[in-house]
C-alpha positions as CSV (number, residue, x, y, z in Angstrom):
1,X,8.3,-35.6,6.9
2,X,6.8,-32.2,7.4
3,X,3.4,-30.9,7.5
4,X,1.8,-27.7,6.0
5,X,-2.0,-27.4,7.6
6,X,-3.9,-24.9,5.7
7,X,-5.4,-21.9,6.6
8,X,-8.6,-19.4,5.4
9,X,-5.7,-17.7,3.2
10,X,-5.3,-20.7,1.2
11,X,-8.8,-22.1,1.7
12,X,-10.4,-22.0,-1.9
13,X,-7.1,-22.8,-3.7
14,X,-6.8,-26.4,-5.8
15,X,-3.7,-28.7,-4.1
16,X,-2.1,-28.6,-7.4
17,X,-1.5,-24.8,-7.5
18,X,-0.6,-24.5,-3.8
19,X,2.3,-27.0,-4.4
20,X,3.2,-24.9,-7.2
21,X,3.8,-21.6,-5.6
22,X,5.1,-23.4,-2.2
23,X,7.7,-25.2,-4.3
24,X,8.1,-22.8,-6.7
25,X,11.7,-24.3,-7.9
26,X,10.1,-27.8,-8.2
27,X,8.2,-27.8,-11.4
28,X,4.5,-29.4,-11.6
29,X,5.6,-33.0,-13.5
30,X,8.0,-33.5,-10.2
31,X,5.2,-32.7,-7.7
32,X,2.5,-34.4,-10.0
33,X,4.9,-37.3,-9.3
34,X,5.3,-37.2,-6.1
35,X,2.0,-36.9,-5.5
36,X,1.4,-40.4,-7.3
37,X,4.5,-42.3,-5.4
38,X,2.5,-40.5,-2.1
39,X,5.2,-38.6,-1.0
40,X,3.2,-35.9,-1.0
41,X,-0.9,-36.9,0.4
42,X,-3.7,-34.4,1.5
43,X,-4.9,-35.2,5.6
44,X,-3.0,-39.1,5.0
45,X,-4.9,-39.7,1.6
46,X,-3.7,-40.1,-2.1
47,X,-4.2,-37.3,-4.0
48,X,-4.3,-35.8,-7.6
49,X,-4.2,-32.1,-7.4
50,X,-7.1,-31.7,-8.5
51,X,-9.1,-31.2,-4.5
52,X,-10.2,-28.1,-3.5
53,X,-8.3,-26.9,-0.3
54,X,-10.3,-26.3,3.4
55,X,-9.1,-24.3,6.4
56,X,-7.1,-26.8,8.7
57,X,-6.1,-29.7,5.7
58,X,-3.1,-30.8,6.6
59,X,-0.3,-31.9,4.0
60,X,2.2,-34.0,4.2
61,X,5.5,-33.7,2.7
62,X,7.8,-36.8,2.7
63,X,10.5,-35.0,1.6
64,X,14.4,-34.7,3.1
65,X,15.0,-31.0,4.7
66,X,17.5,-30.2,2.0
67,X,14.8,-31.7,-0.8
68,X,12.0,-29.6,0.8
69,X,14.5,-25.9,1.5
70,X,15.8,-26.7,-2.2
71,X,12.2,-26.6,-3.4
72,X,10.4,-24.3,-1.2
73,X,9.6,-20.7,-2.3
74,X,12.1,-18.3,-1.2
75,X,10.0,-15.9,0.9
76,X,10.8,-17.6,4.1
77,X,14.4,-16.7,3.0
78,X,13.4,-13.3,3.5
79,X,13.1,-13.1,7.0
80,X,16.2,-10.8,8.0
81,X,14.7,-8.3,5.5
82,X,11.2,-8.3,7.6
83,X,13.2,-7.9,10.9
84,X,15.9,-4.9,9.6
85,X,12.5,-3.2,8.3
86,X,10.6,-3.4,11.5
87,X,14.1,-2.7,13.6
88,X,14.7,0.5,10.9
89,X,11.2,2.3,10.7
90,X,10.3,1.9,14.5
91,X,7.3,2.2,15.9
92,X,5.0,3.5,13.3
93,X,1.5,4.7,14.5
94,X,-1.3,1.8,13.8
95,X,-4.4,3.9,13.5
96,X,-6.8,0.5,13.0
97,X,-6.0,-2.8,13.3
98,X,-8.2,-6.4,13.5
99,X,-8.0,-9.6,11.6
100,X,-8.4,-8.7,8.2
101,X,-7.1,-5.2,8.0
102,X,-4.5,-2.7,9.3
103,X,-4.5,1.4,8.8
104,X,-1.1,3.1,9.6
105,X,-0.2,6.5,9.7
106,X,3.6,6.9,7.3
107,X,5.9,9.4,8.0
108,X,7.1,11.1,5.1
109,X,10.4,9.9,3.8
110,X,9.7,5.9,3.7
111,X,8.8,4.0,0.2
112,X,5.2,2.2,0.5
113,X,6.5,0.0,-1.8
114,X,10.0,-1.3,-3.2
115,X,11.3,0.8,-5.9
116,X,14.7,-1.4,-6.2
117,X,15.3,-4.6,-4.8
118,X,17.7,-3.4,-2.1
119,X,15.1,-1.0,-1.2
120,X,13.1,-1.4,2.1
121,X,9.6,-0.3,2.4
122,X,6.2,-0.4,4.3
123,X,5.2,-3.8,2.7
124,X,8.7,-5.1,4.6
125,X,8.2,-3.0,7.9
126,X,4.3,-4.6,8.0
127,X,5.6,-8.1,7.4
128,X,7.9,-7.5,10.1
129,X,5.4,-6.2,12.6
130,X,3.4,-9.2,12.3
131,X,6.0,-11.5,12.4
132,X,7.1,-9.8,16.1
133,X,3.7,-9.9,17.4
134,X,3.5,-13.5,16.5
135,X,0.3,-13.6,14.2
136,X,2.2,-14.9,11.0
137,X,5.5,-17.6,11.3
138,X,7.8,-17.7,8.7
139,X,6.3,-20.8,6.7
140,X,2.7,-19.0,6.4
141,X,4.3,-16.2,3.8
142,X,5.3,-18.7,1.7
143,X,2.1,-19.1,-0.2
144,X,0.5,-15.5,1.7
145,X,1.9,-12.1,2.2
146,X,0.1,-9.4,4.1
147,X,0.9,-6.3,1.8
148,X,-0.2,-2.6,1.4
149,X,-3.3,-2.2,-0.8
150,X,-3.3,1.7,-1.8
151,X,0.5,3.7,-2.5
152,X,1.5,6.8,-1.3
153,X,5.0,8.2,-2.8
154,X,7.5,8.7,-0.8
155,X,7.2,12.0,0.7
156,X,3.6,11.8,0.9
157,X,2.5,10.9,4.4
158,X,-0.6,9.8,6.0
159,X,-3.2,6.3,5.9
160,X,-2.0,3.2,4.4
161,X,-4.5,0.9,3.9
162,X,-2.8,-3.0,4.4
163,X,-4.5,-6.5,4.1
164,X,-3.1,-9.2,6.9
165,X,-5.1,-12.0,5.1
166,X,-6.6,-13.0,1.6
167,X,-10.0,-12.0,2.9
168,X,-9.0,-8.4,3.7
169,X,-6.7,-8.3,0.3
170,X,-9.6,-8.6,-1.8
171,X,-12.1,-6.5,-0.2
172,X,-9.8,-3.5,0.3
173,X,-8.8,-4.2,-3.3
174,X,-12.9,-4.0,-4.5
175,X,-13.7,-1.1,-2.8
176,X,-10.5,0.9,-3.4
177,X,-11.6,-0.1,-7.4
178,X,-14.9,0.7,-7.3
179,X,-14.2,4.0,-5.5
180,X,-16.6,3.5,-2.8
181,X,-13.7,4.2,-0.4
182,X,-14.2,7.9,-0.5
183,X,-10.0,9.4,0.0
184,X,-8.9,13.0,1.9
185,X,-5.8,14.9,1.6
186,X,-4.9,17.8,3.3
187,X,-2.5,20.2,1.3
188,X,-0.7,23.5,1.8
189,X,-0.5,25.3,-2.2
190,X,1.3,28.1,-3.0
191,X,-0.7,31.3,-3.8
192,X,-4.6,32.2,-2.5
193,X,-7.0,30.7,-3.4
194,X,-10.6,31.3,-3.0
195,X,-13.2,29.0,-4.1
196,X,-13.9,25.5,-4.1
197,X,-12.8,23.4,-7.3
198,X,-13.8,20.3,-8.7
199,X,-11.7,19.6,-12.2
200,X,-10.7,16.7,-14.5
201,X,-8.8,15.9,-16.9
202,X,-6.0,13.0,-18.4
203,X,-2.5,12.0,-17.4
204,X,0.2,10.5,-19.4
205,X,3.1,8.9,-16.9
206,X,6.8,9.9,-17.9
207,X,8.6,6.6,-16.6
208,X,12.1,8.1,-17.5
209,X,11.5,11.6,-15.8
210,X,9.2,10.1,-13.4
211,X,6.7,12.9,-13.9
212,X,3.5,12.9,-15.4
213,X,1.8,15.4,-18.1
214,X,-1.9,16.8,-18.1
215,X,-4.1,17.0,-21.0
216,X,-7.7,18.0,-21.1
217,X,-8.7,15.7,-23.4
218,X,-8.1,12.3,-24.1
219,X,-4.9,11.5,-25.5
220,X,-3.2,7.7,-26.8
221,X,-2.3,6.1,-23.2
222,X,-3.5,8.4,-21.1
223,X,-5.9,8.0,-17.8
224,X,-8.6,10.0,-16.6
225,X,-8.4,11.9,-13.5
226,X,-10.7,13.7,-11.1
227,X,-9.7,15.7,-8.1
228,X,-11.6,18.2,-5.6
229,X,-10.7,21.0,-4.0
230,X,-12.2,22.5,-0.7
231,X,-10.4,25.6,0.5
232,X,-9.9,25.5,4.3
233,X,-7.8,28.6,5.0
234,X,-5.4,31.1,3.5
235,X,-2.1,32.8,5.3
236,X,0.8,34.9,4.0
237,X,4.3,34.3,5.3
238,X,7.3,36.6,4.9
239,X,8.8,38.2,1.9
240,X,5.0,38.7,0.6
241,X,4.6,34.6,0.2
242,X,0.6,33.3,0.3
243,X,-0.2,29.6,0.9
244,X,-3.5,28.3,1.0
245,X,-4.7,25.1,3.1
246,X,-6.8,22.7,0.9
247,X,-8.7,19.3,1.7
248,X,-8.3,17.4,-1.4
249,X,-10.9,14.3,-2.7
250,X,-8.9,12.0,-4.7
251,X,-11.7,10.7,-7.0
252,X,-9.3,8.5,-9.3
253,X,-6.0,7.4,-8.0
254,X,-2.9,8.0,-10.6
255,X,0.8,8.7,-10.2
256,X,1.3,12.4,-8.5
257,X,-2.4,13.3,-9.7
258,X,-3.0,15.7,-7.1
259,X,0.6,17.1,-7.1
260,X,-0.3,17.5,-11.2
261,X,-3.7,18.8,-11.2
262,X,-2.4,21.7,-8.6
263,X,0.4,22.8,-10.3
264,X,-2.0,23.1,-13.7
265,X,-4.0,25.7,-12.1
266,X,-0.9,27.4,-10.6
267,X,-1.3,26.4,-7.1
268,X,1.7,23.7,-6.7
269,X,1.9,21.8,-3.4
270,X,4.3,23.4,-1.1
271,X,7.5,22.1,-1.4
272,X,7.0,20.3,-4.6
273,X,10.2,20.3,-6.3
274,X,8.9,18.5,-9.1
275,X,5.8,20.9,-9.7
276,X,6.5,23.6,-7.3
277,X,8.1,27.0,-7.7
278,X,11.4,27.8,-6.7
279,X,11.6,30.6,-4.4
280,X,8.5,29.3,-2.3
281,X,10.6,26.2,-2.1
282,X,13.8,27.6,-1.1
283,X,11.6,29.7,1.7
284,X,10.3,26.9,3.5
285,X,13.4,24.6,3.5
286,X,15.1,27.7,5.5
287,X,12.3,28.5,7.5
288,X,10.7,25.3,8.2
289,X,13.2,22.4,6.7
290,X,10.8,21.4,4.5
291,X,12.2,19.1,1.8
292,X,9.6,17.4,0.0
293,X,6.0,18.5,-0.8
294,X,3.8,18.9,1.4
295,X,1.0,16.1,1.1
296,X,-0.7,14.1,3.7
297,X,-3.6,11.3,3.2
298,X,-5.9,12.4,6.5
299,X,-8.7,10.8,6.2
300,X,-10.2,7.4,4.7
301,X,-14.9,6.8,4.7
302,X,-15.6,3.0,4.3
303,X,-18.4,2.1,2.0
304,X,-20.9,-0.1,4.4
305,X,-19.7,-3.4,4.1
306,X,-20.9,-6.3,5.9
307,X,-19.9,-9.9,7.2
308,X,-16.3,-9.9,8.8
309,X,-15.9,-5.9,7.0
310,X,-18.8,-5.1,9.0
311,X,-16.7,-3.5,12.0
312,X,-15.5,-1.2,9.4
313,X,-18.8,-0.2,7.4
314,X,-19.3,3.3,7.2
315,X,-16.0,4.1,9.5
316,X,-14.3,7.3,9.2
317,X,-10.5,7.2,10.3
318,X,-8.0,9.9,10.4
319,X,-4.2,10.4,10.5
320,X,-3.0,12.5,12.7
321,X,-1.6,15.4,10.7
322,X,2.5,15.8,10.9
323,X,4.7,18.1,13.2
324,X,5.8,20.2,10.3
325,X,2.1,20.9,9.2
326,X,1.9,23.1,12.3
327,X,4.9,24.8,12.7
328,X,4.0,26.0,8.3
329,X,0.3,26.9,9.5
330,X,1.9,28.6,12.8
C-alpha cells in the first residue's frame, strides 16, 4: 500500500481527475473500479470520484509497486533530466524567490522552454533547483510542475518569471494576460536615433522560417502588437558605425515582436542576424564576440496584488544587465 497526501497544489481538484493524471496509463473504468473494490479509499473511506480534494487528504493505494510504477504518470521518470539541467546551467542568479514565485536572471544562450524533446531548458534547470533544495520530492511533480510563466528566446537574456505552486501559476498567468505586469527591455539598435516612439501594428508568425512578418493593418491570422521606445543614449563605434541604447515597453507579448517592430523602422537590434544588417553584425562579433542579438528583459512592475501576492504588489525588480552590454557601451 502507498499513500499520496494532498497538497494546496491539488486542493480544489475532484479525486476522479487526480487519479487520472497520476495514473495516466490506467484508464478511468480501471480506477473507477478500483475505487469500488476499495483498493483505492480517500483518508480510509470508500469513495466515488466524485469528492472535492483538501490540503493534507491522504489516499491510499492498495496497489503492488510494479501495478502502481506501471500506472503512475511518467514525470517522476524524469528525474535524471531535472538533475543534468541543474548540474549543466549552474548557478543561475535567483533575483526573487518565496513560496509561490521565483524571478531569475537567464544568460543568453539557454532555451526557456523545450524546443525538441532532447532539448534542456529553464523549465528542467527550475525543476532541478527545487528538487536540490528539497522543497518538491519526486512524487509531488506527478500531478504538479513548477514551470516558467513568460518566454524569452534563446538569445534574449534577462527576468523569467516561474510559478513553484498552482497558486503562483495562475496569478502570474492573470496578470501577465491582462497586462497589468508592466515589461522593460533594454536594447542596443543599429543607427541614431532621436526621439521617443510608441508604434503598433500586426504580426503574422512564419513557423517554417521561424520569423515573423509586419503588417499595419489587420491581416487573416495575424496578432496585434504594441511596443515603446525610450531613447537612453547614442554612441558611434569605428568604421563610422552608430548604435543607439533603447528601453523598450513590451505592451503585447508575440514571437520576436520587439526584434520585428525595430528592424521595420530601420533600427534592428544589434546582432540580430535574423533582422539585423550585415556589416554591423560582422563588426561586433570581431570586436565584442557578439553572436546573437542583443536583447535583455531588465525590469518587471507588479500590478498591486493582495493576499499571499501581496509581498509582491507594486514591486519593481531588475536583472542585472550582462557583461557584454558594457564592454558594447564602453
Amino acid at each position: 500500500m502507498r499513500e499520496i497526501r494532498i497538497t494546496d497544489n491539488e486542493a480544489g481538484k475532484k479525486l476522479d481527475k487526480f487519479l487520472n493524471q497520476y495514473f495516466s496509463e490506467a484508464g478511468m473504468g480501471f480506477l473507477y473500479k478500483m475505487l469500488r473494490k476499495k483498493n483505492i479509499v480517500l483518508n480510509k473511506k470508500k469513495a466515488t470520484g466524485k469528492e472535492v480534494l483538501k490540503a493534507d487528504d491522504v489516499i491510499s493505494v492498495f496497489f503492488s509497486d510494479e501495478t502502481f510504477d506501471k500506472f503512475a504518470n511518467n514525470n517522476m521518470d524524469k528525474y535524471g533530466e531535472y538533475k543534468s539541467a541543474f548540474e549543466r546551467f549552474g548557478s543561475i542568479p535567483v533575483i526573487y524567490e518565496d513560496s509561490n514565485v521565483l524571478i531569475l536572471n537567464k544568460p543568453a544562450g539557454i532555451l526557456t522552454q523545450k524546443a525538441e524533446n532532447s532539448d534542456l531548458s529553464i523549465n528542467e534547470w527550475l525543476i532541478g533547483y527545487l528538487l536540490n533544495k528539497g522543497e518538491y520530492s519526486k512524487e509531488e511533480l506527478v500531478s504538479f510542475r513548477p514551470s516558467v510563466c513568460n518566454r524569452l528566446d534563446r538569445n534574449t537574456s534577462g527576468l523569467v518569471i516561474c510559478s513553484k505552486s498552482l497558486k503562483g501559476a495562475r496569478k502570474m498567468s492573470e496578470i501577465i494576460k491582462d497586462r497589468s505586469l508592466k515589461k522593460f527591455y533594454r536594447t542596443i539598435v543599429t543607427g541614431t536615433l532621436k526621439e521617443d516612439m510608441h508604434i503598433d501594428g500586426y504580426l503574422i508568425k512564419d513557423e517554417k522560417e521561424n520569423t515573423v512578418k509586419l503588417f499595419t493593418r489587420e491581416v487573416e491570422g495575424s496578432s496585434k502588437i504594441e511596443t515603446s521606445f525610450r531613447v537612453l543614449d547614442n554612441f558611434s563605434k569605428e568604421q563610422g558605425l552608430s548604435f543607439t541604447e533603447l528601453e523598450v515597453e513590451l505592451h503585447t507579448g508575440k514571437t520576436h515582436q520587439i526584434r520585428a517592430h525595430l528592424s521595420s523602422i530601420g533600427h534592428p537590434v544589434a546582432g540580430d542576424t535574423k533582422y539585423g544588417i550585415s556589416n554591423y553584425n560582422k563588426f561586433l562579433k570581431e570586436k565584442f564576440g557578439l553572436k546573437y542579438q542583443f536583447l535583455h528583459a531588465e525590469r518587471v512592475e507588479f500590478p498591486n496584488m493582495d493576499e499571499e501576492f501581496e509581498v509582491l504588489s507594486g514591486k519593481i525588480i531588475s536583472a542585472e544587465l550582462p557583461e557584454i552590454y558594457h564592454r558594447i557601451k564602453g
